[in-house]
LUMKOLZA-383482 format. One line per 4 residues: number of its first residue (from 0); their letters; for each residue x, y, z of N, C-alpha, C. Coordinates in steps of 0.02 Angstrom, whole numbers, padded with zeros to 5 digits. Example, Ala and Ser with C-alpha at 12.3 -4.5 7.8 and 13.67 -1.06 7.14 Angstrom:
BEGIN
0) AS) 00660:-00284:00390:00615:-00225:00390:00660:-00165:00390  00642:-00112:00354:00684:-00053:00357:00645:00002:00394
//
This chain:
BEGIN
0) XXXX) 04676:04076:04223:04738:04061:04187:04785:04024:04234  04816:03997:04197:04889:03928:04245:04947:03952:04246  04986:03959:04287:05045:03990:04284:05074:03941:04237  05121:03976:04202:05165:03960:04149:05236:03955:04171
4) XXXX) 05262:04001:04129:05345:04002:04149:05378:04045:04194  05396:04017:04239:05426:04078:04279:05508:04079:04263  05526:04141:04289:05605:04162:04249:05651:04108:04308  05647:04075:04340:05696:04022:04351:05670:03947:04311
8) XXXX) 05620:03967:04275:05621:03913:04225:05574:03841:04255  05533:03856:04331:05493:03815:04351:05428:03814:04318  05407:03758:04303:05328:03754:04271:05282:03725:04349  05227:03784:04328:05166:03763:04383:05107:03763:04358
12) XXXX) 05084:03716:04371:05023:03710:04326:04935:03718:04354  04964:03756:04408:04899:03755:04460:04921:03801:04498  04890:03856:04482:04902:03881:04537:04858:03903:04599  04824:03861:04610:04790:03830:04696:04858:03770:04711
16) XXXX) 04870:03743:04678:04931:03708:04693:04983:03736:04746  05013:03789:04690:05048:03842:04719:05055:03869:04755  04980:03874:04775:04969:03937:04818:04958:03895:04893  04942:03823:04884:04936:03784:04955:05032:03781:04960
20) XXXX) 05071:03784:04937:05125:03767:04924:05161:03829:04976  05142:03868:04936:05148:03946:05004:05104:03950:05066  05062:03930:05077:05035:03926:05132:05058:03885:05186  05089:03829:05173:05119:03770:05212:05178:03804:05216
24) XXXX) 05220:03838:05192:05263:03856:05219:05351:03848:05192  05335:03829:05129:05371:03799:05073:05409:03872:05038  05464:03887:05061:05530:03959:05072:05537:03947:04985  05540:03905:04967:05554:03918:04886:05498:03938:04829
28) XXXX) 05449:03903:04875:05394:03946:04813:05368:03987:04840  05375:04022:04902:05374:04080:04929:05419:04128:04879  05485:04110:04896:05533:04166:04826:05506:04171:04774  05503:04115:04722:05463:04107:04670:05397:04143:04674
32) XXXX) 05351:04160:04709:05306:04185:04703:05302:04249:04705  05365:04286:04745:05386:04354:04747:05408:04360:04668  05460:04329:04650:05491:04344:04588:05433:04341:04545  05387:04298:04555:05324:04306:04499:05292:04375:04522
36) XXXX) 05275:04402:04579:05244:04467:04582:05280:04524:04566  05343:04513:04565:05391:04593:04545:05384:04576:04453  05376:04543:04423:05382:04501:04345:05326:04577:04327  05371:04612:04271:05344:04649:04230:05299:04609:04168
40) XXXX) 05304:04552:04157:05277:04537:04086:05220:04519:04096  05165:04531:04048:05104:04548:04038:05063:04461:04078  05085:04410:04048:05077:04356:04081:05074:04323:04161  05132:04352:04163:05166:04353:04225:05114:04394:04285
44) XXXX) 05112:04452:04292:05065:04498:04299:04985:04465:04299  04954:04433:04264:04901:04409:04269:04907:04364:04307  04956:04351:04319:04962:04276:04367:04979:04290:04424  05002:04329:04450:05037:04368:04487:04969:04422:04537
48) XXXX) 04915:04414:04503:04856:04457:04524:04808:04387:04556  04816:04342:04508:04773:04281:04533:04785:04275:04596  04857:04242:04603:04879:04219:04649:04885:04298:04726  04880:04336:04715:04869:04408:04767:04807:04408:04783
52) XXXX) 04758:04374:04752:04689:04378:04778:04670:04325:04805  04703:04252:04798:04707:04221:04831:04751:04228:04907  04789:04254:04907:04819:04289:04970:04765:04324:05019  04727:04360:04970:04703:04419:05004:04653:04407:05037
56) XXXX) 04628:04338:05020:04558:04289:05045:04580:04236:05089  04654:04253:05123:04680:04199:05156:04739:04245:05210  04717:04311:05242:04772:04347:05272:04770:04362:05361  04777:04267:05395:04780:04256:05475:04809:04325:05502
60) XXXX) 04864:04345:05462:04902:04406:05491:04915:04452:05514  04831:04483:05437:04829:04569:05432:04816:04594:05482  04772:04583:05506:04732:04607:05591:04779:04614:05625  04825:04594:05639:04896:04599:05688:04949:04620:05662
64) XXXX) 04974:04630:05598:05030:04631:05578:05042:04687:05584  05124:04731:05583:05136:04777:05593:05173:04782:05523  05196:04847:05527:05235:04846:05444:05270:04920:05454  05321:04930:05469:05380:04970:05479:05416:04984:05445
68) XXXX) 05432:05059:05428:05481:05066:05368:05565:05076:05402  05604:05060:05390:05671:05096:05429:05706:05117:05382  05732:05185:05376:05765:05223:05333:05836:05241:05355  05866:05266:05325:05916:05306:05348:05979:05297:05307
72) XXXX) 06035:05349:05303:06094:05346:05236:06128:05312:05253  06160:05284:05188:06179:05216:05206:06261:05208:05244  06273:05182:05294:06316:05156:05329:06290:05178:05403  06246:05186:05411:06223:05189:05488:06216:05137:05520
76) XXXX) 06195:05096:05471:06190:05030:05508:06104:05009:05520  06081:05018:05451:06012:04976:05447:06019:04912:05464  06027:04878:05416:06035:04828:05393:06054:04784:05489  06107:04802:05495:06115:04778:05578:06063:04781:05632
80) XXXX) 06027:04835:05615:05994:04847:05683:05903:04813:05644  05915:04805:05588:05844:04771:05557:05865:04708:05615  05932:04647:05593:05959:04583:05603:05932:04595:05695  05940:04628:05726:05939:04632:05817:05871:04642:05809
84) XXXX) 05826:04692:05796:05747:04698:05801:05735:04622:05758  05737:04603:05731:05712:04552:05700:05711:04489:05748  05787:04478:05765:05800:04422:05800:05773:04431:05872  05751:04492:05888:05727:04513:05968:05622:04495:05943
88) XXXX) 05602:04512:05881:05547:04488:05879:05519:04430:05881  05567:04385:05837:05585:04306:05837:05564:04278:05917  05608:04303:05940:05613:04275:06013:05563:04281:06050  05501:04348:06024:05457:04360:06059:05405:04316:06053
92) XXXX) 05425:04265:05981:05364:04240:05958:05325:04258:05920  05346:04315:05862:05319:04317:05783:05378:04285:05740  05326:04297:05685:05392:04292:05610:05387:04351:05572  05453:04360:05555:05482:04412:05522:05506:04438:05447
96) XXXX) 05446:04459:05418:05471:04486:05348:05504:04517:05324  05544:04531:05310:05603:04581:05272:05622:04607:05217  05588:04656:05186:05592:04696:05098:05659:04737:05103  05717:04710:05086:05768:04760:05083:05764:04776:04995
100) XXXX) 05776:04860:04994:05761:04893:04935:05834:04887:04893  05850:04872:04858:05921:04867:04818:05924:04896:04758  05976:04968:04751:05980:05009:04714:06016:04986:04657  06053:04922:04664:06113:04920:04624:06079:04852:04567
104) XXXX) 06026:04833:04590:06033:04770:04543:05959:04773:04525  05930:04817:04476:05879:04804:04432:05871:04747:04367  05940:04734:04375:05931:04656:04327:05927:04605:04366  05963:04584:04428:05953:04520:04451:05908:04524:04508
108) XXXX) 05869:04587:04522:05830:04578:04561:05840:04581:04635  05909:04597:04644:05936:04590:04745:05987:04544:04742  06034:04536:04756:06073:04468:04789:06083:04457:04867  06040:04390:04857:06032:04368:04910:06093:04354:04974
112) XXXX) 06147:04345:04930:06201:04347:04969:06226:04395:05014  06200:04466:04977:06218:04510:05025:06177:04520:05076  06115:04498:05092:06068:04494:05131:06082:04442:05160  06128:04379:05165:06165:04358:05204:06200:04371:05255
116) XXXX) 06245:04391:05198:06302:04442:05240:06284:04473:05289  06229:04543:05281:06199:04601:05328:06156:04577:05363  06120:04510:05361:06079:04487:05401:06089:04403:05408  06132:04393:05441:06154:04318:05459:06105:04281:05492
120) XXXX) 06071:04311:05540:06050:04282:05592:05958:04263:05554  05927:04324:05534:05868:04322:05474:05868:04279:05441  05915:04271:05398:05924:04227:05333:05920:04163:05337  05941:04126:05387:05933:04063:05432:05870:04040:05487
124) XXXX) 05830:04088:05476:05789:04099:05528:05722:04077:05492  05708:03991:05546:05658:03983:05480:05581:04019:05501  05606:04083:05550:05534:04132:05559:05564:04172:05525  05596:04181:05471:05612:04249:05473:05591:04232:05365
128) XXXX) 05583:04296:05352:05598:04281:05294:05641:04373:05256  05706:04343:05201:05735:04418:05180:05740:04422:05117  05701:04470:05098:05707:04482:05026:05721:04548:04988  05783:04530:04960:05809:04590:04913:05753:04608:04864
132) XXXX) 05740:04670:04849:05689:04691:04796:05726:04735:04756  05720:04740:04695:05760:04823:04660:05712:04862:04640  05765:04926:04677:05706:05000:04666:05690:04975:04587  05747:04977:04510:05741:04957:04466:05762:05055:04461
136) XXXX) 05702:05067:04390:05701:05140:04367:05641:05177:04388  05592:05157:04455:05569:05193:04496:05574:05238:04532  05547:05317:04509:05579:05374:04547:05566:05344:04637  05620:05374:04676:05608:05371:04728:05653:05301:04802
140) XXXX) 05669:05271:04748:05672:05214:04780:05651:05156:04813  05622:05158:04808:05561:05103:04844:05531:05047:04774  05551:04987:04793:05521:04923:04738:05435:04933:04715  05439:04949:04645:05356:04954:04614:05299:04891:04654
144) XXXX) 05349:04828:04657:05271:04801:04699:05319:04780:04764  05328:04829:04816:05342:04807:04874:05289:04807:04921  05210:04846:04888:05169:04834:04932:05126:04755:04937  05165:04738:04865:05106:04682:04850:05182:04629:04896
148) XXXX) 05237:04632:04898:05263:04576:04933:05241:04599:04988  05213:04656:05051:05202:04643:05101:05152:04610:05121  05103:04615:05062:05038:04580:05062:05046:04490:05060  05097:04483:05027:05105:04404:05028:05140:04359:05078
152) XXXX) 05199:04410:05114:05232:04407:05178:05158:04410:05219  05114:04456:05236:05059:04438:05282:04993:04387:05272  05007:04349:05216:04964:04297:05185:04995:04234:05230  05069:04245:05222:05095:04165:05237:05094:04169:05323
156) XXXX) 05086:04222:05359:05087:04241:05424:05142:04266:05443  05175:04305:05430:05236:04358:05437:05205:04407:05463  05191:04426:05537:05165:04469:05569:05193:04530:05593  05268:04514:05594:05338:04591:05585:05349:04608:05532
160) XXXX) 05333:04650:05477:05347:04674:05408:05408:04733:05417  05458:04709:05394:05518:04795:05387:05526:04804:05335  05529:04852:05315:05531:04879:05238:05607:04930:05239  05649:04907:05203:05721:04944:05243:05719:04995:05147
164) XXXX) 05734:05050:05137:05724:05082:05120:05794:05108:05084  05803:05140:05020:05855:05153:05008:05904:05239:05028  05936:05233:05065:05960:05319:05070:05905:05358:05103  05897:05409:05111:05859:05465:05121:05847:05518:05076
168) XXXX) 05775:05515:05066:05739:05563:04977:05669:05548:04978  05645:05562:04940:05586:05518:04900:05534:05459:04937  05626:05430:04928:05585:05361:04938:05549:05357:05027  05584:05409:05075:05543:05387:05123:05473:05413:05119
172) XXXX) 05463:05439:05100:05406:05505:05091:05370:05431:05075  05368:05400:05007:05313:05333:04984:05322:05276:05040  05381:05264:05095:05378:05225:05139:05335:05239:05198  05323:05289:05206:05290:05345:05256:05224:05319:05240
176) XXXX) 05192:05319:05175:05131:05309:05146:05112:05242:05152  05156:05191:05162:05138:05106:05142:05150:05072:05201  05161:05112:05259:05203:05089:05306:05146:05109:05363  05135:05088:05443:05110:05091:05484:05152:05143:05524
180) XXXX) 05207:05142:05521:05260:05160:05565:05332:05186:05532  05359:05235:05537:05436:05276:05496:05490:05262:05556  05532:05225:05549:05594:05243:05597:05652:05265:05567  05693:05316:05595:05725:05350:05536:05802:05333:05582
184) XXXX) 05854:05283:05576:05924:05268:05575:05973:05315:05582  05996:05359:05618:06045:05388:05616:06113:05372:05648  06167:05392:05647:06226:05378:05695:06269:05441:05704  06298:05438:05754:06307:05498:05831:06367:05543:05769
188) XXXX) 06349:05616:05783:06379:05649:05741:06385:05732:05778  06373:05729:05832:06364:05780:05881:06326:05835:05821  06258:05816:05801:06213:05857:05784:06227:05915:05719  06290:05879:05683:06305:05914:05628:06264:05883:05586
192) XXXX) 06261:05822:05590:06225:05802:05521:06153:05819:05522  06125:05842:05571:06061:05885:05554:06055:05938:05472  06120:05983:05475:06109:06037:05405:06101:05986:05358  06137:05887:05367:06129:05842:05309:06052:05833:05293
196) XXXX) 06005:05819:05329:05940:05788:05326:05894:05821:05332  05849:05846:05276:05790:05866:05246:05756:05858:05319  05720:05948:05319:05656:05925:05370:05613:05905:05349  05586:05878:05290:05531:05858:05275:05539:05784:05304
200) XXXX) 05621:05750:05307:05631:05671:05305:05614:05671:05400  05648:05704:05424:05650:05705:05504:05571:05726:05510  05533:05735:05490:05457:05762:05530:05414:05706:05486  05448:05630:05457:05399:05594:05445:05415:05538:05507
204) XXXX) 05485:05540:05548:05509:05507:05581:05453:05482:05633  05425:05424:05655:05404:05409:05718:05432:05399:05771  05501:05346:05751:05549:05336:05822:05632:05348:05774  05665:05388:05807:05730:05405:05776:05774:05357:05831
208) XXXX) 05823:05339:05781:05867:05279:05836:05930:05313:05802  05961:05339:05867:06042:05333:05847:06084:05291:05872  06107:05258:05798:06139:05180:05831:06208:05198:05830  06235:05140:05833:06314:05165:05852:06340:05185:05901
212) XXXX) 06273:05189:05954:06301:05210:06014:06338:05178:06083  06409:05140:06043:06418:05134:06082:06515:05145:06102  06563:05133:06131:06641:05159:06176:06620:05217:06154  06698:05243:06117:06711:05318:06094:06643:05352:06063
216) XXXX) 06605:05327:06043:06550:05362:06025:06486:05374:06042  06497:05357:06111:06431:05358:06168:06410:05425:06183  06451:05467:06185:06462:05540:06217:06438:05571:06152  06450:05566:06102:06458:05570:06010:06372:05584:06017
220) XXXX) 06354:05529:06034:06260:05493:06017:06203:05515:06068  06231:05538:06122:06208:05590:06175:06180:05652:06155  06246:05692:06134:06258:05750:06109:06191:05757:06036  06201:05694:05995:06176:05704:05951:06071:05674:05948
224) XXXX) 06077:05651:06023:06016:05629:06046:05989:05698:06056  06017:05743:06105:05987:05805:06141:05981:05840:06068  06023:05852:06023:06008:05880:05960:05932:05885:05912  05924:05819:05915:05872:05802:05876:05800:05777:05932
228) XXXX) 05803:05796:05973:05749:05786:06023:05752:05905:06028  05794:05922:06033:05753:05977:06025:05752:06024:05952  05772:06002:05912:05737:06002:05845:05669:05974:05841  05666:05929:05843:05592:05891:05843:05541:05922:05866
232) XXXX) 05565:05979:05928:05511:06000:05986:05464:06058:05916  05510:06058:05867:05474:06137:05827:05443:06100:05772  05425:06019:05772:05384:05997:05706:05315:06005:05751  05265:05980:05712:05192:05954:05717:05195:05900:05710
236) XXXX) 05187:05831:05752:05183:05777:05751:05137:05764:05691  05158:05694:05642:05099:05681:05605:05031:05619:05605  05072:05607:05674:05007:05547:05700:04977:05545:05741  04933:05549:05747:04878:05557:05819:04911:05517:05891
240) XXXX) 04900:05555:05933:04903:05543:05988:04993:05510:05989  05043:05526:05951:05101:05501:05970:05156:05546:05958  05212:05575:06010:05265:05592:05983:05332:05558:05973  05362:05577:05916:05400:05539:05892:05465:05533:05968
244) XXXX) 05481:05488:05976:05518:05454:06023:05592:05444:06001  05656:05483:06046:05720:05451:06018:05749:05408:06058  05781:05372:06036:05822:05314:06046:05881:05327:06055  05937:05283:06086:06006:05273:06067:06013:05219:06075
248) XXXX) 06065:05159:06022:06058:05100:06036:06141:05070:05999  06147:05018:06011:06214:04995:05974:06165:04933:05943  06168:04920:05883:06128:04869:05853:06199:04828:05840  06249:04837:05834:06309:04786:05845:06318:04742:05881
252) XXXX) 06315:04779:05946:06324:04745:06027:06252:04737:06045  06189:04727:06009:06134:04711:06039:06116:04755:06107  06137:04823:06117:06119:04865:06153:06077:04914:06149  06034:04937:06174:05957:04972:06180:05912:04921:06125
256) XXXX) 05919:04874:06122:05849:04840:06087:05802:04833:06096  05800:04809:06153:05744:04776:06225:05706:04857:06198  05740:04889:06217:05707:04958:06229:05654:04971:06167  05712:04979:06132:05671:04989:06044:05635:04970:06034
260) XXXX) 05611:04872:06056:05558:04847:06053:05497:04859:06101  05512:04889:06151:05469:04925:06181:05435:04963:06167  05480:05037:06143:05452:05091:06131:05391:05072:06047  05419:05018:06010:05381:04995:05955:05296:04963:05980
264) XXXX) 05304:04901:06034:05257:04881:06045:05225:04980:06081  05226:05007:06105:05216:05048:06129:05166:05098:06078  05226:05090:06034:05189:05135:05971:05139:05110:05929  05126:05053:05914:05073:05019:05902:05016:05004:05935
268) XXXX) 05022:04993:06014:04976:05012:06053:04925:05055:06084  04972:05101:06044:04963:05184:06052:04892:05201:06012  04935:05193:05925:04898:05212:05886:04833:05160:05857  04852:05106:05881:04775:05065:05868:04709:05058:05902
272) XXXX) 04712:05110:05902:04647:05118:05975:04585:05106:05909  04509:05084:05939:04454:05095:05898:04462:05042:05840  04448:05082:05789:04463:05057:05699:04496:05100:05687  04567:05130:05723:04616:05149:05703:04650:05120:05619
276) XXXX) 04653:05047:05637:04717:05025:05625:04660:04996:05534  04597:05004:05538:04571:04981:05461:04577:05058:05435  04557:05119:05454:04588:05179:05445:04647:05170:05388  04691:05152:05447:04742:05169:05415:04776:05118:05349
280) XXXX) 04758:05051:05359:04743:05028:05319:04714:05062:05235  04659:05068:05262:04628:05095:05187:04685:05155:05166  04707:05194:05199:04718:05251:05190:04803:05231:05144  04831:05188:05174:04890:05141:05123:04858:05120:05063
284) XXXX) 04803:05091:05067:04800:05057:05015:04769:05101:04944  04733:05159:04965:04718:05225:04942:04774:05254:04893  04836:05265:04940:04902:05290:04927:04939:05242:04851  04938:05180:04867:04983:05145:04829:04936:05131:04771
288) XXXX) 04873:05133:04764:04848:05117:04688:04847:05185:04650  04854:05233:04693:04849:05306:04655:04920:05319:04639  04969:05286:04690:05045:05294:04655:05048:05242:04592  05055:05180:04613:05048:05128:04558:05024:05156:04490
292) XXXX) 04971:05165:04481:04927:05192:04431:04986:05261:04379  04987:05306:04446:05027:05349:04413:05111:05334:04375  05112:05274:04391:05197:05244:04356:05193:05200:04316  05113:05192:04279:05094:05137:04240:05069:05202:04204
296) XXXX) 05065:05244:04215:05020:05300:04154:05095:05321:04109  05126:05362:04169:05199:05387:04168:05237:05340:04108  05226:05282:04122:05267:05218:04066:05216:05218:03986  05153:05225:04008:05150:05193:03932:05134:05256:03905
300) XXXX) 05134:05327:03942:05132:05366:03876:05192:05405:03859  05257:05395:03896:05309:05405:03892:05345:05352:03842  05338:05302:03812:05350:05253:03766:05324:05241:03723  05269:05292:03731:05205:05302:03671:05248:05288:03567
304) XXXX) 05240:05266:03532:05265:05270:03476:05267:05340:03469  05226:05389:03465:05213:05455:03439:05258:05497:03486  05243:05484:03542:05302:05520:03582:05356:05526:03591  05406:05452:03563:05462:05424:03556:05473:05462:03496
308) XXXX) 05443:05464:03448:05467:05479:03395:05469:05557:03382  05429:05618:03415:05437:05660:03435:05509:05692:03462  05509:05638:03528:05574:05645:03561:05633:05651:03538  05622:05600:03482:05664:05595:03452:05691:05639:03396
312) XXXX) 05652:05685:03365:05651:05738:03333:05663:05801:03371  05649:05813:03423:05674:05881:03478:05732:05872:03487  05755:05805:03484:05839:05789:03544:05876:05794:03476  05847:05790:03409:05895:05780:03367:05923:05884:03334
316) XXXX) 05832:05902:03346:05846:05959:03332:05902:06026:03365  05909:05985:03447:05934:06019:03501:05994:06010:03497  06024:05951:03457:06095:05954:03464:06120:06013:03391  06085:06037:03353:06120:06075:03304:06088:06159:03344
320) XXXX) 06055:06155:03373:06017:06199:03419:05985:06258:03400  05944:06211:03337:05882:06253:03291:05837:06248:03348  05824:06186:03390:05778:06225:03441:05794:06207:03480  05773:06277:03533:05788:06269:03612:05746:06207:03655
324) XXXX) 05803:06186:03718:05768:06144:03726:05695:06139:03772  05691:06220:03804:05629:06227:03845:05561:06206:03794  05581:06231:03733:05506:06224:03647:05515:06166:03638  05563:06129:03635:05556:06031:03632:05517:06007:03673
328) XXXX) 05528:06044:03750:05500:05996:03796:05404:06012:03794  05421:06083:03770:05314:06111:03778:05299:06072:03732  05333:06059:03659:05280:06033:03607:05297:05941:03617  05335:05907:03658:05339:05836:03669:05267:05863:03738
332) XXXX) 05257:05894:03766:05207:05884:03810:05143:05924:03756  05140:05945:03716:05078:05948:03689:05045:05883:03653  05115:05848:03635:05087:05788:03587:05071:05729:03633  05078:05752:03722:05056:05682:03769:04991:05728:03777
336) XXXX) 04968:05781:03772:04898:05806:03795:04856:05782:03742  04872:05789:03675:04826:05764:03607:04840:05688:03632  04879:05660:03661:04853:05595:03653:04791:05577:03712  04803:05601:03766:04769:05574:03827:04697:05598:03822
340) XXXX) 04687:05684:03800:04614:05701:03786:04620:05770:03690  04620:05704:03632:04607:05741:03589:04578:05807:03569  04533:05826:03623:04472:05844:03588:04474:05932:03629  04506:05913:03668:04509:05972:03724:04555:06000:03740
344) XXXX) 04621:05993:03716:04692:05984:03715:04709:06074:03724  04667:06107:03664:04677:06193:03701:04669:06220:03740  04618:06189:03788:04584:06202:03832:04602:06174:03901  04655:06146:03900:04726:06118:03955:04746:06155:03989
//
C-alpha cells in the first residue's frame, strides 16, 4: 500500500521514496514519519508498519545505540540536564534522539516550541533530533508508540536515544522495560523527599543524579546525596554486575557532566559484556508487544457496542441507586467474559 494522506496534509506516493527521504537525512519527513507512526487510523497504521520494517532492514545504529530513560517530578530539571548530556554527546561525536513524553497535549501531539524553549541547544542541533510525543489516554505515561519512534530514531542513525518520561508512577516502571538504562532526576532536599518517592521508583534507578547542585544548594545536594546512597545500600540491584551510581551535578551551569557521561559510558560498558546487549534487546522487545497488545485488547473490548451499551445501563441504573455500583461493575465484566470466550464463561 502507498501512503496516502498524512494529517499535515502531505501526499506521498511511494513510500521507498519516503523512506530514502529519511535515510538521507531530510528533518521534515523524519517528523512526518513520526506523526505517521503515532497516527491511530487504521490506514495510517498500515503504513506506518510498512515503513517500520523498512527501518528495521536498515538499522547502522542498533548494535551501538544506547537508549536511556530519565525520569524524575517535574521541576528538577530534566529537560536541562537531557539539553547538557545531549550537547556533551554531540561533542563526543554521536547524534542524539530525544522522545519527550507530553502530558498536556493529546490533541496536538507535543509543542514543539516548548521543546525549544527546554532544549535550545538540541533543537538546533543538526545531530540532534527532539520530539514531543503525548502520553494521550495511556495508563502510565509513556507515548503508545514511543518504542516504535526509538526504532526509527535508530534507523536514521541516532545512536544516543533519551526517553524523558512524565512525573514519577507507572510510567517509569514501562520506561524501565523499553529502556537499556533508568536515570532517575532528583534535586537537593536534604533527604526529605525520600518519604516523596515510591521504593519501587528508586530500586529501578541505575544512576540517580541530583541536579541543582549548585551555590546555596550545594550543601542541600550532599546531604541529600549521602541520603540516597545509603538507602540504596538496602535494595537488590536489578542488573547484573552493576550498582546503581549517584551523582551530583548542576545541569544549568554544565557542572558534573563530564562525569555523568562517564559514569554512562561506564554503565554501558559494564553491562554489554558477551550477547548481553541482544539479551536485552529481545527482552524489550518481549515487554512492549505484550504491553502494546494489552492496550489494543483493553480498547476494543472496552468500546465493544455490547459493552457500551451495558455501561450504559449500570451508570444509568446507579444514579437512581437500584443498583449498587460493585453488581454494575461484576455483570459489565461478565458481559466482556461472554464476549472474549462464549462458551466457558462459568468456568472463569
Amino acid at each position: 500500500m502507498l501512503i496516502s494522506t498524512m494529517k499535515d496534509g502531505l501526499m506521498v506516493k511511494d513510500i521507498f521514496t519516503f523512506f530514502s527521504r529519511i535515510m538521507k537525512g531530510d528533518r521534515v519527513a523524519l517528523g512526518q514519519a513520526m506523526t505517521l507512526v503515532e497516527s491511530e487510523r487504521y490506514s495510517d497504521r498500515v503504513e506506518a508498519i510498512q515503513l517500520l520494517e523498512l527501518c528495521h532492514q536498515h538499522l547502522p545504529a542498533r548494535d551501538k545505540s544506547i537508549r536511556m530513560a530519565i525520569s524524575g517530578a517535574p521541576g528538577v530539571g530534566k529537560s536541562t540536564l537531557i539539553e547538557a548530556l545531549g550537547l556533551k554527546a554531540i561533542a563526543q561525536g554521536h547524534k542524539v534522539g530525544v522522545i519527550t513524553i507530553d502530558p498536556t497535549s493529546s490533541v496536538s501531539h507535543g509543542s514543539i516550541l516548548g521543546d525549544k524553549l527546554r532544549m535550545p541547544g538540541l533543537s538546533v542541533s543538526p545531530d540532534a533530533f527532539v520530539r514531543s510525543s503525548a502520553a494521550g489516554s495511556v495508563l502510565g505515561g509513556i507515548g503508545r508508540r514511543s518504542f516504535e519512534l526509538m526504532t526509527l530514531l535508530e534507523a536514521v542513525g541516532y545512536d544516543i536515544i533519551l526517553l524523558e518520561t512524565v512525573g514519577v508512577g507507572q510510567s517509569e516502571h514501562i520506561a524501565w522495560q523499553l529502556t537499556d538504562g533508568f536515570v532517575l532526576v532528583l534535586q537537593p532536599g536534604g533527604g526529605d523527599e525520600l518519604q516523596g518517592i515510591k521504593r519501587g521508583i528508586t530500586e529501578l534507578a541505575d544512576i540517580v543524579i541530583i541536579n541543582k547542585a549548585d551555590g546555596s544548594l550545594r550543601d542541600s545536594a550532599a546531604i541529600s546525596k549521602s541520603h540516597y546512597q545509603n538507602a540504596i545500600h538496602y535494595l537488590a540491584p536489578l542488573r547484573n554486575n552493576w550498582d546503581p551510581k549517584i551523582l551530583m551535578c548542576s545541569a544549568l551551569k554544565n557542572e558534573g557532566i563530564d562525569e555523568f557521561w562517564d559514569v554512562l559510558r561506564l554503565y554501558m560498558d559494564t553491562r554489554w559484556y558477551a550477547n548481553q546487549k541482544e539479551i536485552e534487546r529481545n527482552r524489550q522487545n518481549h515487554f512492549w508487544i505484550s504491553w502494546s497488545i494489552g492496550i489494543t485488547a483493553n480498547q476494543l473490548l472496552v468500546n465493544h457496542p455490547v459493552v457500551q451499551q451495558k455501561l450504559r445501563e449500570r451508570l444509568s441504573g446507579n444514579e437512581n441507586r437500584s443498583i449498587p455500583i460493585f453488581k454494575a461493575e461484576y455483570e459489565i465484566e461478565e458481559v466482556m467474559k461472554e464476549l472474549i470466550v462464549p462458551s466457558t464463561t462459568n468456568n472463569i
